[in-house]
C-alpha positions as CSV (number, residue, x, y, z in Angstrom):
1,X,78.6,35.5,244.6
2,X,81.1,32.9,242.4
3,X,79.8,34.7,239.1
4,X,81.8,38.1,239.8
5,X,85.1,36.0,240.3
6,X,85.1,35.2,236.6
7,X,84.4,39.2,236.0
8,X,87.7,40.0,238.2
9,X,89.6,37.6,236.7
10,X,89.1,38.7,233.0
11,X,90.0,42.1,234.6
12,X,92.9,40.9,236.9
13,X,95.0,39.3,233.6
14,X,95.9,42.9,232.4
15,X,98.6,42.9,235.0
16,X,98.7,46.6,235.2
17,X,98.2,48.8,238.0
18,X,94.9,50.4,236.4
19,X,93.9,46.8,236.2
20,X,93.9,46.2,239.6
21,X,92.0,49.7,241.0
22,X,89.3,48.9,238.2
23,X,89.5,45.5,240.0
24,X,89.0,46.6,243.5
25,X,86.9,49.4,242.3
26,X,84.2,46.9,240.8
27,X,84.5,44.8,243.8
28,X,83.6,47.7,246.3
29,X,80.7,48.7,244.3
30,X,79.1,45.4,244.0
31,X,79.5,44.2,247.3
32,X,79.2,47.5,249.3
33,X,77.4,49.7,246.4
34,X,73.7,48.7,247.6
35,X,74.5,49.2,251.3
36,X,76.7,52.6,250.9
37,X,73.2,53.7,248.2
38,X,70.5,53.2,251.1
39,X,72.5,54.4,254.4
40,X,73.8,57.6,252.2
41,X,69.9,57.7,250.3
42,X,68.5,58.0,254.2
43,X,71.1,60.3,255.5
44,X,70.6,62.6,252.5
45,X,66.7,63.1,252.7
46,X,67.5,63.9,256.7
47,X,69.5,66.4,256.0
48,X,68.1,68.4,253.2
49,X,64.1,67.9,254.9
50,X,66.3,69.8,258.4
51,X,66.7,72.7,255.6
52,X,63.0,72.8,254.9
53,X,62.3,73.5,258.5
54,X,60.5,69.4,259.0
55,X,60.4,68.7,262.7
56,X,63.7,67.2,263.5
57,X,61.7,64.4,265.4
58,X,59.6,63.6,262.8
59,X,62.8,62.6,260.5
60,X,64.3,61.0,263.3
61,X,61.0,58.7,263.6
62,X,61.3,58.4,259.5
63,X,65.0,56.9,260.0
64,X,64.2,54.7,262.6
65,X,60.7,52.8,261.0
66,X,63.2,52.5,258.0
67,X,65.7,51.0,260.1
68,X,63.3,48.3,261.5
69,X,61.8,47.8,258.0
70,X,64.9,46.8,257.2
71,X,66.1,44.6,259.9
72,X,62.3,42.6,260.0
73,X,62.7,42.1,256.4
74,X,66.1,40.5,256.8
75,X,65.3,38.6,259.2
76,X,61.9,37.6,257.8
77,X,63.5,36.5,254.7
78,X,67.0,34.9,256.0
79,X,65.6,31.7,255.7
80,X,64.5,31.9,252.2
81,X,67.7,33.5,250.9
82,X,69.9,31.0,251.1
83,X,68.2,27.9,250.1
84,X,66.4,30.1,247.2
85,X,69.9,30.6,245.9
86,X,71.1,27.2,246.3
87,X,68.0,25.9,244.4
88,X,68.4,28.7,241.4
89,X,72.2,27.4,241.4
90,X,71.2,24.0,241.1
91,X,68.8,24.2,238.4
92,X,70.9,26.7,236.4
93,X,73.8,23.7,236.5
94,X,71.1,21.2,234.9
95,X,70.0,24.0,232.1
96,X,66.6,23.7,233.8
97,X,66.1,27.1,233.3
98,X,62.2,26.6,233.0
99,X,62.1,26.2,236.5
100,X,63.7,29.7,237.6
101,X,61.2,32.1,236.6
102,X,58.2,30.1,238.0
103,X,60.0,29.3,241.2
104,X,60.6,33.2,241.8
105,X,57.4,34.2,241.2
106,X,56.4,31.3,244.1
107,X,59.3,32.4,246.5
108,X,58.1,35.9,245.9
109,X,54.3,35.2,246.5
110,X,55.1,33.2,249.7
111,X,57.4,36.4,250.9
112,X,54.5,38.8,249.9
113,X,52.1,36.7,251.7
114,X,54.1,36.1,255.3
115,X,55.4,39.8,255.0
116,X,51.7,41.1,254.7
117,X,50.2,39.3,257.7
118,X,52.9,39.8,259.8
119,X,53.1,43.0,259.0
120,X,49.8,43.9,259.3
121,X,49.2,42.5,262.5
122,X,52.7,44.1,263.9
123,X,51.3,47.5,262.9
124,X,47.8,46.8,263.7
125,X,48.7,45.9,266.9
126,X,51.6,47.9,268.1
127,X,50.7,51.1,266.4
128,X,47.2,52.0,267.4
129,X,47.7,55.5,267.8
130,X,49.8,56.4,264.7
131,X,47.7,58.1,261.8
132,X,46.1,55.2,259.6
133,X,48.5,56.4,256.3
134,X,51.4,55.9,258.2
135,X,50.6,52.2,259.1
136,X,49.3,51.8,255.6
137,X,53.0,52.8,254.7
138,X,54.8,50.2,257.0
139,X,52.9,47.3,255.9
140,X,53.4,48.3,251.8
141,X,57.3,48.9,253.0
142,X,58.2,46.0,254.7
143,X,56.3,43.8,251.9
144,X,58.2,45.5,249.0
145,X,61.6,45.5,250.8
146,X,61.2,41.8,251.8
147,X,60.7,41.1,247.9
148,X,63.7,43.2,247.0
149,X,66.0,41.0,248.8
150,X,64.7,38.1,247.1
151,X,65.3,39.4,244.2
152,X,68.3,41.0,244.6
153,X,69.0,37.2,245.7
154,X,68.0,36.0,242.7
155,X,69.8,38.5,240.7
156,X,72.9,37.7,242.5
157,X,72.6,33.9,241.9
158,X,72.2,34.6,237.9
159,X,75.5,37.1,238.1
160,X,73.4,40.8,237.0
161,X,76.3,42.5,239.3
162,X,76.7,45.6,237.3
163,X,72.6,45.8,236.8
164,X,71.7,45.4,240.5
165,X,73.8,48.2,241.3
166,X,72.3,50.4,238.1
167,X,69.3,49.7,239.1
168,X,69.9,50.5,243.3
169,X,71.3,53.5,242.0
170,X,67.8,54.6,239.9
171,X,65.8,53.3,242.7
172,X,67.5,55.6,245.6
173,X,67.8,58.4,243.3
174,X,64.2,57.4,242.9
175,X,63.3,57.3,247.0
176,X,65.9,60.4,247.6
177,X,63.4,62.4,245.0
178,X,60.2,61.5,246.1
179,X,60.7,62.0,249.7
180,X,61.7,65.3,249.6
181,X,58.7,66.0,247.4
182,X,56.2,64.6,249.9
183,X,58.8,65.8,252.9
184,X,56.0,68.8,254.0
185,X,53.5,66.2,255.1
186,X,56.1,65.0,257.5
187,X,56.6,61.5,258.6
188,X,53.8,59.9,256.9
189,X,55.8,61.9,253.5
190,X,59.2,60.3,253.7
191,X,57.6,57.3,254.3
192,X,55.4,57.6,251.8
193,X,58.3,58.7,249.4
194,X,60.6,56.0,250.2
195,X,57.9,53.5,249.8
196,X,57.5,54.9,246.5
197,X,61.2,55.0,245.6
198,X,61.6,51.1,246.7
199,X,58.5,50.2,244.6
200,X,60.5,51.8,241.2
201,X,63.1,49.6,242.3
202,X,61.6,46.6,243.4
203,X,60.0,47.0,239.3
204,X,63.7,48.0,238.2
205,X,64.5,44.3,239.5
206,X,61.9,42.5,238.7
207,X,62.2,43.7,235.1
208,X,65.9,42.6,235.1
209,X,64.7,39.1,235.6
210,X,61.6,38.7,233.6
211,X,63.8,40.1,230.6
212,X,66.5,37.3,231.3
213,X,64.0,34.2,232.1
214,X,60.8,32.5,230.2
215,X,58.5,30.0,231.5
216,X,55.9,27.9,230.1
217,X,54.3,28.4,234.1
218,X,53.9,31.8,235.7
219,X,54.2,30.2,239.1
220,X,55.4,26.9,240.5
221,X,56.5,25.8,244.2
222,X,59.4,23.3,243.6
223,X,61.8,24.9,245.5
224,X,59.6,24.3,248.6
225,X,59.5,20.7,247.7
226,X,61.9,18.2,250.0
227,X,64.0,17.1,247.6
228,X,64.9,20.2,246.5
229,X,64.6,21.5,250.0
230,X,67.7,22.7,252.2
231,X,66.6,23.4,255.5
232,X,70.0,23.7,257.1
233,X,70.3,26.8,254.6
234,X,66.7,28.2,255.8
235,X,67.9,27.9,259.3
236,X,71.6,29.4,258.8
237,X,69.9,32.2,256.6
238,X,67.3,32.8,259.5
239,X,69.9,32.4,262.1
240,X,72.6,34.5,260.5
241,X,70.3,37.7,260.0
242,X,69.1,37.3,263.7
243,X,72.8,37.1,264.8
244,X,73.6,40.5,262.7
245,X,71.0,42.6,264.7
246,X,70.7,40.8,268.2
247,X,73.2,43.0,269.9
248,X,71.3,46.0,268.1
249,X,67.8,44.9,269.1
250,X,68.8,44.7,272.9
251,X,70.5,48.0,273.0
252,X,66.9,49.6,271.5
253,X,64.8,48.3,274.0
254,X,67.7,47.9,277.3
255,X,66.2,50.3,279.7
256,X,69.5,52.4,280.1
257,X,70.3,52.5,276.5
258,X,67.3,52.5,274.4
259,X,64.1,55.0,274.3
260,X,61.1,55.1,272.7
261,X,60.9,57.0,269.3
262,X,57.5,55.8,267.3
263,X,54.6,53.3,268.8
264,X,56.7,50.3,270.1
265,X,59.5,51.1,267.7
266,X,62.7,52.6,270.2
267,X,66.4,53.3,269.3
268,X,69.2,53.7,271.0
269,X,71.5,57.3,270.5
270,X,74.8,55.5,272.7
271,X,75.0,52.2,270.3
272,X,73.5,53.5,266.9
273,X,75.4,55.7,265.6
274,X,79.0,54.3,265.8
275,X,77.4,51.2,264.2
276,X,76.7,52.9,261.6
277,X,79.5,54.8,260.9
278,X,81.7,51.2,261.4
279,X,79.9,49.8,258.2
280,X,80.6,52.5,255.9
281,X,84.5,51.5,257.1
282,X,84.3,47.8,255.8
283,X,83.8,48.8,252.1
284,X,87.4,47.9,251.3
285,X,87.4,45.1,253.1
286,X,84.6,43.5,251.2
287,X,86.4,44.7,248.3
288,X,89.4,42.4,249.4
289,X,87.0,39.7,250.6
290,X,86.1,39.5,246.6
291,X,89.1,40.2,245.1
292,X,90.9,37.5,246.8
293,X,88.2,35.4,247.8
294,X,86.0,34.6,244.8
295,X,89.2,35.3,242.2
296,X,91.8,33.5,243.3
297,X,90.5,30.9,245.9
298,X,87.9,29.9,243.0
299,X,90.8,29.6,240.1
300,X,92.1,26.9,242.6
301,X,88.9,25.4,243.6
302,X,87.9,24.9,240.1
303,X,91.6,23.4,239.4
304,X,91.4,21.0,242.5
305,X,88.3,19.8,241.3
306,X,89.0,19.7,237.8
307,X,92.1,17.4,238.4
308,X,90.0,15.3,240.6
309,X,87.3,14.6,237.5
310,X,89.8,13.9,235.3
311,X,91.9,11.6,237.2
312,X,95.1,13.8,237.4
313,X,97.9,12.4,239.6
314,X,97.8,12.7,243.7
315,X,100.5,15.3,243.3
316,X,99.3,17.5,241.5
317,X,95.7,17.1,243.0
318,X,97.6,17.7,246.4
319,X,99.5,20.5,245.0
320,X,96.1,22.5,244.1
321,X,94.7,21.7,247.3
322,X,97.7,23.4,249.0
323,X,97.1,26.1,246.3
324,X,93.5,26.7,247.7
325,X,94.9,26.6,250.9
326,X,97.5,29.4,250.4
327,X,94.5,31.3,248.5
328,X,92.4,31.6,251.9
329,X,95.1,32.3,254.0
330,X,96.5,35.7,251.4
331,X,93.3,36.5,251.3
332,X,92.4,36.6,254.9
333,X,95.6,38.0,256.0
334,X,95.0,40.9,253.4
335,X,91.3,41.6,254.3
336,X,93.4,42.0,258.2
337,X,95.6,44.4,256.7
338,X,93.4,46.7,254.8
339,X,90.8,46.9,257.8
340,X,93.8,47.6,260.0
341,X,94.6,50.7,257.9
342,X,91.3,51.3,258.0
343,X,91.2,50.8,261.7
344,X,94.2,53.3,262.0
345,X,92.8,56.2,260.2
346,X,89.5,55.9,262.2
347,X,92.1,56.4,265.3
348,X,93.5,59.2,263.5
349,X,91.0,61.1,262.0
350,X,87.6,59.5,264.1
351,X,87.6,62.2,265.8
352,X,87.3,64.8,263.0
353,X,84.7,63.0,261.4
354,X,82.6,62.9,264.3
355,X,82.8,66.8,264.2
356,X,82.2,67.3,261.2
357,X,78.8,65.0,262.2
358,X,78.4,67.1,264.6
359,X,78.4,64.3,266.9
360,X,80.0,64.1,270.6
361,X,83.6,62.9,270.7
362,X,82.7,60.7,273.6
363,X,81.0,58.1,270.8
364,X,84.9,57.6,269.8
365,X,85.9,54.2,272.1
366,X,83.0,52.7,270.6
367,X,83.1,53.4,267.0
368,X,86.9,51.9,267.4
369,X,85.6,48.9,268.9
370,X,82.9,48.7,266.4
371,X,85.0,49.2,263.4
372,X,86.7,46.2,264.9
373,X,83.7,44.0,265.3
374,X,82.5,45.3,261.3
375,X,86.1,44.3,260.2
376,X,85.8,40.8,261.9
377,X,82.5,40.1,260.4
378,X,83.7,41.0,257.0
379,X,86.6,38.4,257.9
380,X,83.6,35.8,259.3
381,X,81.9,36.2,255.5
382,X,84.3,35.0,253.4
383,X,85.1,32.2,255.5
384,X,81.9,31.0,255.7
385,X,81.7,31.4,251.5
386,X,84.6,29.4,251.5
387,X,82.3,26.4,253.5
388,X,79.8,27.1,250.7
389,X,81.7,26.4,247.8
390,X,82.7,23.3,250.2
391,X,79.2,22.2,250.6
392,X,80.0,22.6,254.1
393,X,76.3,23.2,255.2
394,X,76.4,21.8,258.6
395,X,80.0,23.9,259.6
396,X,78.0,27.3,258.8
397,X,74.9,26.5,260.8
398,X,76.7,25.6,263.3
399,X,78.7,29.0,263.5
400,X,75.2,31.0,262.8
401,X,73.5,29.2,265.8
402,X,77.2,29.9,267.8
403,X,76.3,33.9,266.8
404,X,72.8,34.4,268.1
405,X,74.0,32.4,271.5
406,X,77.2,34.5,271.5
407,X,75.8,37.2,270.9
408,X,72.8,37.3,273.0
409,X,75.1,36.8,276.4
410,X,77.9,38.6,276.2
411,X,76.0,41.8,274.9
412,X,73.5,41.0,278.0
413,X,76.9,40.8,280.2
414,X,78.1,44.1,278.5
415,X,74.4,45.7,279.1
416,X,74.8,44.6,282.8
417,X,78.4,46.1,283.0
418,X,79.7,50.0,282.6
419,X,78.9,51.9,279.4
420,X,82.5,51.5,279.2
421,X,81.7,47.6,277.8
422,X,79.2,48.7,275.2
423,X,79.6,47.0,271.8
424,X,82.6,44.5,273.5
425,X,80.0,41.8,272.7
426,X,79.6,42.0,269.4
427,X,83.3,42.3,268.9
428,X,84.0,39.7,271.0
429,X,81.1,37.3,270.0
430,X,82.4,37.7,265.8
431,X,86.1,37.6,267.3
432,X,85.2,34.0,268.7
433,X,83.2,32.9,265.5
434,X,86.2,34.1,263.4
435,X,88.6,31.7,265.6
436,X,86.2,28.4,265.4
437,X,85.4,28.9,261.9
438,X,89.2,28.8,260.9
439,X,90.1,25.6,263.3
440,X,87.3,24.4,261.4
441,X,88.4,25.3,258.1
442,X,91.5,24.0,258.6
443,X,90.1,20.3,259.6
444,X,88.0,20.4,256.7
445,X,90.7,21.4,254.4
446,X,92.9,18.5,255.9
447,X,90.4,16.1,255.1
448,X,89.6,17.1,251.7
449,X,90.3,14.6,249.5
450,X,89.3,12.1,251.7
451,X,85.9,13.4,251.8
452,X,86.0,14.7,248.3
453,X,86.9,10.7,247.3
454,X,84.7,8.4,249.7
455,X,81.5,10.6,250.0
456,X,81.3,10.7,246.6
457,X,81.5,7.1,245.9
């Protein structure tokens, strides 16, 4: 994401209070707009197919497929997303832009090819005795979706901000349209339709970055290659994704929390829907994470750097490493603050919103302590960018393999205790990660020129 600090900064030097909503403004949308597009794209074709009289199971079953569409294809390709973008950053850096295009259409090619096979045995064995069109569907979903994250990975790495969310916005208008026009033929029709919708904007991305890019090849495999290779990224991506929806994955199939909904596919009415609701609450806390992350912490990374190439004095070279420093630290504390607001008007009005769900007040102790555990993850992003821009590599997979572990116990002990204890592991788990990951930090910050000077030389 360090391309959208140079777009807040331009933004930022009006010094004016419109300058600073337009700022925040443009940093929600990007880094929330996508999510906020598909959960409200989903919610709005349940509730308008309710007034046209479709079986209220049969959108339930839609939501749920979606949801697991969504989470294999995450998963699936975590380990490609992060060493994809490092590879596009690299070659963009030695103006070997003939390699980009051709790489993509390799990385894509391999994605369509493990997504297929896996998916098509997933669905030809676990879904026997669901109609053929509606395993047709999953397959064709979970292969376009696992191509839309890499490119909206690619996208991201070449800076198209504003057109990845123009074109999310076409493409969920897109799914939102087509579902409710194939919403009579039930299940296998808002699958069908939001298949559909995802293929105009899987096209919508793709033709975003074959306008940007040329290349003599149409497909080439050099990001696979080892010197170009970074599987500690592969593994962290894998890793990371599989952290995210551990916790989520044991409450669908726990026998006291989970049920069955569609084939082998169950979900979990206790744990799903205050997850839910908690990410819609860390929108301005992404916000901040940009704002103060990737504007000011990279003005002072660039500087620290900067001095050190051109042989500036220790002082000064000390004094913008303290700079960077203070950046992390405001812009940590703040990202506490505003989710702490956010936090408080959850405790205020939670339980009018719930109502107005029409969902049982009971779900309020654990939408609080979710919004918690969404808050601290937003916190756990941006200081795991900050190890990126740090070339850090070995720090984050560390703290991704520390996630699935965490995270697969203490939501087992939570499981094992009182419903009372549901969604404390998760919490917990990210509350733990958020701790290391700043000791950490901190050691690598107060080793920083050493490292910066000897393992460079």
């Amino acid at each position: 994401m360090a391309g959208i600090g140079f777009e807040l900064r331009k933004i930022l030097k009006r010094d004016t209070l419109s300058g600073v909503m337009r700022a925040y403004a443009y940093a929600g949308l990007i880094s929330s707009g996508p999510l906020i597009l598909s959960i409200f794209g989903i919610l709005i074709i349940g509730v308008m197919s309710l007034d046209l009289t479709i079986p209220r199971y049969a959108i339930v079953q839609f939501q749920v497929s979606v949801t697991y569409l969504i989470a294999c294809s995450l998963i699936l390709t975590g380990p490609l997303q992060l060493s994809f973008t490092r590879f596009i950053s690299d070659r963009l850096f030695e103006k070997r832009d003939d390699l980009v295009l051709s790489n993509y259409n390799g990385v894509v090619l391999i994605s369509t090819g493990a997504s297929g096979v896996l998916g098509f045995l997933a669905v030809w064995l676990g879904f026997g005795g669901e109609p053929l069109l509606y395993r047709l569907l999953m397959v064709a979903g979970f292969v376009v979706i696992s191509n839309i994250w890499i490119a909206v990975i690619f996208l991201s790495s070449v800076k198209q901000y504003r057109q990845i969310l123009a074109v999310f916005f076409v493409g969920y208008g897109c799914t939102v349209a087509f579902a409710l026009m194939l919403n009579r033929h039930g299940i296998t029709g808002l699958l069908g339709g939001f298949v559909a919708g995802h293929v105009v904007l899987l096209a919508g991305l793709s033709g975003l970055i074959y306008r940007n890019y040329r290349s003599a090849r149409f497909i080439s495999f050099e990001a696979l290659q080892r010197r170009f290779a970074y599987p500690g990224l592969a593994l962290a991506g894998l890793l990371f994704n599989l952290g995210v929806w551990l916790d989520k994955f044991m409450f669908w199939y726990a026998p006291g929390t989970g049920s069955t909904v569609i084939g082998p596919l169950h979900a979990s009415v206790i744990y799903d829907i205050p997850v839910f609701i908690a990410y819609l609450c860390v929108m301005p806390g992404m916000a901040t994470f940009l704002v103060r992350i990737e504007a000011d912490f990279v003005e002072y990374y660039d500087a620290f750097y900067n001095a050190v190439r051109s042989g500036a004095t220790l002082r000064h070279i000390n004094d913008m490493r303290d700079m960077m420093v203070a950046s992390i630290r405001a812009g940590l504390y703040e990202i506490v603050k505003i989710q702490a607001v956010v936090l408080l008007l959850i405790l205020a009005f939670g339980h009018r919103v719930l109502d107005a769900l029409h969902i049982s007040t009971l779900y309020m102790p654990l939408l609080i302590v979710d919004v918690v555990a969404a808050s601290l993850q937003v916190l756990l992003l941006g200081l795991m960018n900050v190890f990126f821009y740090l070339d850090a590599r070995r720090a984050v997979l560390k703290l991704c393999v520390a996630f699935v572990a965490l995270n697969g116990v203490l939501t087992g002990m939570t499981l094992w205790l009182s419903p009372d204890w549901y969604g404390y592991g998760f919490a917990l788990t990210l509350l733990i990660l958020v701790v290391a990951a700043v000791q950490m930090l901190d050691r690598k910050l107060g080793k920083l020129e050493y490292e910066t000077y000897m393992l460079r030389n």
